[in-house]
TIVOMI-402170 format. One record per residue (C-alpha): y negated, x negated, z negated; residue number from 1. Coordinates in Angstrom, 2 decimals. Layout:
% TIVOMI-402170
{{Y; X; Z}; NUM}
...
//
This chain:
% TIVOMI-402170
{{-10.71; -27.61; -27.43}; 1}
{{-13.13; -26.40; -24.81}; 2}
{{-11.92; -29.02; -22.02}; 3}
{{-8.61; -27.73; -23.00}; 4}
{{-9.06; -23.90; -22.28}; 5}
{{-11.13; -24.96; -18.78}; 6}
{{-8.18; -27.38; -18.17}; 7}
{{-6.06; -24.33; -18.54}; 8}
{{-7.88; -21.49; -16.89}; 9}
{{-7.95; -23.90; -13.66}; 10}
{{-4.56; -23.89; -13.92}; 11}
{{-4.20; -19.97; -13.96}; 12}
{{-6.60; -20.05; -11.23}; 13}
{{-4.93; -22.76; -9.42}; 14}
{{-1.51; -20.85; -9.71}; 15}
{{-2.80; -17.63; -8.58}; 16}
{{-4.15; -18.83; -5.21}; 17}
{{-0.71; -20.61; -4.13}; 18}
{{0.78; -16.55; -4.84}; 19}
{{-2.19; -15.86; -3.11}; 20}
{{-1.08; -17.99; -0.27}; 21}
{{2.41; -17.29; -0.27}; 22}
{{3.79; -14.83; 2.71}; 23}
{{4.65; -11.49; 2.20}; 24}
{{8.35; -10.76; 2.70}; 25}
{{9.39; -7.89; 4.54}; 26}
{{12.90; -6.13; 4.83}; 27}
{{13.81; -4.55; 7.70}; 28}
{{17.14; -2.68; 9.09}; 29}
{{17.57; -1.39; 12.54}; 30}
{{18.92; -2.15; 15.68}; 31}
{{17.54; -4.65; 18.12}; 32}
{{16.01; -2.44; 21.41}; 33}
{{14.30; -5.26; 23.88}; 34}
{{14.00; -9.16; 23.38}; 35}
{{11.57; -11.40; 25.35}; 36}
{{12.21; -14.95; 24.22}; 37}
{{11.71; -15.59; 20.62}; 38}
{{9.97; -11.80; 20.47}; 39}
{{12.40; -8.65; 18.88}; 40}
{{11.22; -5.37; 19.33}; 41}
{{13.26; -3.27; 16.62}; 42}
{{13.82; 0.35; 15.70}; 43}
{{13.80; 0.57; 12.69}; 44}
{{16.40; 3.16; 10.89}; 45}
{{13.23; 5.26; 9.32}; 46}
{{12.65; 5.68; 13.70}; 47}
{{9.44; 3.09; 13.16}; 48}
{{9.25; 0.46; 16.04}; 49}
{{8.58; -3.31; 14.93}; 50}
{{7.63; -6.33; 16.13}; 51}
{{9.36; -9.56; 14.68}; 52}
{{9.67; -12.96; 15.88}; 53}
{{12.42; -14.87; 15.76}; 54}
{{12.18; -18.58; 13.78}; 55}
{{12.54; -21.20; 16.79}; 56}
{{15.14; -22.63; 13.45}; 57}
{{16.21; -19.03; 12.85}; 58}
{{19.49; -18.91; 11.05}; 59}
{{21.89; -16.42; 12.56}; 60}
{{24.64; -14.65; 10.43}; 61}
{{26.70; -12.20; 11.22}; 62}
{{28.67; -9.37; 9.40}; 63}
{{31.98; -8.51; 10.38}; 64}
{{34.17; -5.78; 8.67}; 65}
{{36.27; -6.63; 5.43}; 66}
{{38.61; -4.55; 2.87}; 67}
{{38.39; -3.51; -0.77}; 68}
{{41.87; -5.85; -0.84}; 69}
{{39.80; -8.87; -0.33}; 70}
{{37.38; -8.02; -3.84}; 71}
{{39.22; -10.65; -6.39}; 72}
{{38.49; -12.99; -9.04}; 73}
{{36.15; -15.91; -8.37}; 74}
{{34.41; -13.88; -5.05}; 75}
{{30.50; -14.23; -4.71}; 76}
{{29.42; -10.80; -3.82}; 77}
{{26.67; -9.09; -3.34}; 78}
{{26.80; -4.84; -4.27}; 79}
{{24.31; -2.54; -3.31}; 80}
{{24.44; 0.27; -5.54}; 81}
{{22.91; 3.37; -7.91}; 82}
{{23.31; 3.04; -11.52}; 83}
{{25.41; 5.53; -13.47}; 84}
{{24.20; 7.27; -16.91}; 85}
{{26.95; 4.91; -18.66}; 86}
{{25.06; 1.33; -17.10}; 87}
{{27.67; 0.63; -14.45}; 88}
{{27.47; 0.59; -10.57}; 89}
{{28.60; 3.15; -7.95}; 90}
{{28.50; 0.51; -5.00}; 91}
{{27.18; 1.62; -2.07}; 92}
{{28.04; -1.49; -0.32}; 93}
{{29.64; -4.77; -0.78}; 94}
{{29.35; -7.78; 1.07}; 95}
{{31.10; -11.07; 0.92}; 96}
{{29.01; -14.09; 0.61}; 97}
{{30.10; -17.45; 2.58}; 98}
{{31.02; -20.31; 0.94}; 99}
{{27.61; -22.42; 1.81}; 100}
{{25.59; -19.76; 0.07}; 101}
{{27.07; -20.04; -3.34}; 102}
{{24.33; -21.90; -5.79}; 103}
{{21.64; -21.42; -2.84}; 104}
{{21.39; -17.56; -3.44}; 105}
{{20.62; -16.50; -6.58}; 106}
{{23.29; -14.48; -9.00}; 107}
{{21.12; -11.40; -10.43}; 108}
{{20.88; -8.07; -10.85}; 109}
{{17.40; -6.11; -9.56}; 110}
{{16.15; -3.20; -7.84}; 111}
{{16.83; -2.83; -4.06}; 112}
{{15.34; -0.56; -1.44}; 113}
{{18.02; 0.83; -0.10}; 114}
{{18.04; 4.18; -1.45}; 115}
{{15.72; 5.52; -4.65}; 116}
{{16.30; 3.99; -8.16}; 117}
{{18.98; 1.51; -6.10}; 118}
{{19.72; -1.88; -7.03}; 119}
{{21.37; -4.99; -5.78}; 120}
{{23.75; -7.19; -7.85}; 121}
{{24.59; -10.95; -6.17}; 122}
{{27.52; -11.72; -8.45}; 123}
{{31.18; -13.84; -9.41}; 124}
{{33.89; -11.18; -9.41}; 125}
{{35.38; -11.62; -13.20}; 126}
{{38.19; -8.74; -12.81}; 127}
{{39.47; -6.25; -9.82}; 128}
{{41.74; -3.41; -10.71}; 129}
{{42.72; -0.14; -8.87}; 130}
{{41.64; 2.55; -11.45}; 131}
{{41.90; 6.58; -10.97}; 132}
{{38.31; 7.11; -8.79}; 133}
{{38.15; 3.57; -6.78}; 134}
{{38.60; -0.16; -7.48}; 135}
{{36.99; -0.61; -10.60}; 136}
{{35.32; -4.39; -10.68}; 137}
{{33.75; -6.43; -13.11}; 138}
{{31.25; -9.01; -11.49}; 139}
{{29.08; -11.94; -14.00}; 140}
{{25.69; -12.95; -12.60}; 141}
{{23.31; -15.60; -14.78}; 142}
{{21.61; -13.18; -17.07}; 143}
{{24.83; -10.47; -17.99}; 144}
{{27.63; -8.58; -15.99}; 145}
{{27.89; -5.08; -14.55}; 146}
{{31.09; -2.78; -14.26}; 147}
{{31.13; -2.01; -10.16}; 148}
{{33.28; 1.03; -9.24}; 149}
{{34.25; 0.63; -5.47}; 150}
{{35.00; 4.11; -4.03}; 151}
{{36.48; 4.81; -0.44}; 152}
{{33.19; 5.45; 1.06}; 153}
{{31.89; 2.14; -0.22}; 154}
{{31.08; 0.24; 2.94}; 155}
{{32.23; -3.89; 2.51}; 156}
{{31.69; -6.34; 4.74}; 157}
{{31.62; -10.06; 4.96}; 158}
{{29.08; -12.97; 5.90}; 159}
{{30.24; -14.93; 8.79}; 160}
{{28.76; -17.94; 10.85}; 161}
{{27.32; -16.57; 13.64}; 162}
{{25.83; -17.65; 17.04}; 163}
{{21.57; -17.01; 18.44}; 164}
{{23.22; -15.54; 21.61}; 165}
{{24.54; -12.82; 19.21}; 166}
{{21.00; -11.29; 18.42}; 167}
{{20.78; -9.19; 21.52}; 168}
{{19.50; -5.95; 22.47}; 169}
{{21.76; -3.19; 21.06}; 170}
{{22.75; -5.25; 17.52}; 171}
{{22.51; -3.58; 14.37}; 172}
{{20.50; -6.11; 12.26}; 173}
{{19.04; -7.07; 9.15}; 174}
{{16.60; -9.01; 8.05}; 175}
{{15.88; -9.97; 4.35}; 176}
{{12.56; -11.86; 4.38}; 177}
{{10.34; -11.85; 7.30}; 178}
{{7.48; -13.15; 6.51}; 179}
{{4.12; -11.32; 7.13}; 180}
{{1.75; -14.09; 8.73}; 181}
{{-2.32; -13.65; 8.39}; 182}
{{-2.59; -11.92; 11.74}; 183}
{{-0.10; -9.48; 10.33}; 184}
{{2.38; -10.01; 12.56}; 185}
{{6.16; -10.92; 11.43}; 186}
{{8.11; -13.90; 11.24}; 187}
{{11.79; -14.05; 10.74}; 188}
{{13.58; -17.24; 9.16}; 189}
{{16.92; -15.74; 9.33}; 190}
{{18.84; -12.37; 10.59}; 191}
{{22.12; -10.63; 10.04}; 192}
{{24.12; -9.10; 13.34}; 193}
{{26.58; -6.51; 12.90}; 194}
{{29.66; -8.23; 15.20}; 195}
{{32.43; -5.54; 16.48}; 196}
{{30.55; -2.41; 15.61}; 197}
{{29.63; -3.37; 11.91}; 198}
{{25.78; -2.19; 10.89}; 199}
{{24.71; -4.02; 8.25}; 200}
{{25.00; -1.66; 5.15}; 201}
{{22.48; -3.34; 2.38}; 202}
//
């Protein structure tokens, strides 16, 4: 009995220093001022300046503008939103996931930074109707479903392939996980571009 509790409190310990190890991930939306080589210098929208670098294996996505038309059954999307009293979703945003991310992003429902007490729900679309105040949608994720209403001033977009030459000063841009190295400094494995005027709206 004793070799098996030290057995398992190496494991705890074990398991605590790979979290230990693991980067912190950092979000960060703004708009891409100056780049020299693989080096971004951002602003930030809260006005902060950062310093990221790009992945030399950075993937490169853009977002380009789509239309509450294109929300129908069978869609991966992913809504950011604020939770009504009655457990739905007023979406702030919707955006269209690509093909190549379904199964490798996961469907759930969690808190999101985006504004206070917001969350973000990467879901299947189940139903899409027009109802009195907005599109009123019901997505299914792995653990339950949410009721999304879609109102006029919900912003949607959609994922598209996009190309490196595309991350350039002037983009609005997001970035989901940089990772925060030892030194402190930030490394980015993958960024979103705005294309034709879109800012990113997660």
């Amino acid at each position: 009995m004793f070799a098996i509790r030290i057995a398992v409190a190496a494991l705890v310990l074990a398991s605590s220093a790979a979290l230990a190890q693991q980067p912190q991930s950092v979000r960060i939306r703004g708009q891409i001022e100056t780049i020299d080589g693989n080096m971004l210098a951002i602003k930030a929208r809260d006005g902060t300046s950062v310093a990221v670098k790009l992945a030399d294996d950075a993937r490169v996505l853009a977002q380009v503008k789509a239309s509450a038309d294109d929300i129908k059954p069978g869609a991966f999307v992913g809504i950011a939103g604020v939770p009504d009293n009655d457990g739905s979703v007023k979406a702030i945003s919707v955006h269209f996931f690509l093909d190549s991310q379904r199964g490798v992003i996961a469907d759930r429902h969690g808190p999101w930074d985006l504004l206070p007490n917001s969350t973000m729900t990467n879901a299947y679309v189940e139903t899409s109707v027009v109802g009195v105040n907005g599109r009123e949608v019901l997505v299914k994720y792995k653990d339950g479903e949410k009721k999304i209403l879609v109102t006029p001033e919900t912003k949607i977009v959609r994922n598209a392939p996009a190309e490196r030459s595309e991350v350039k000063a002037g983009a609005q841009i997001i970035i989901f996980a940089a990772q925060k190295q030892p030194d402190g400094s930030l490394v980015a494995p993958a960024i979103y571009v705005g294309r034709d005027g879109v800012t990113p709206p997660m």
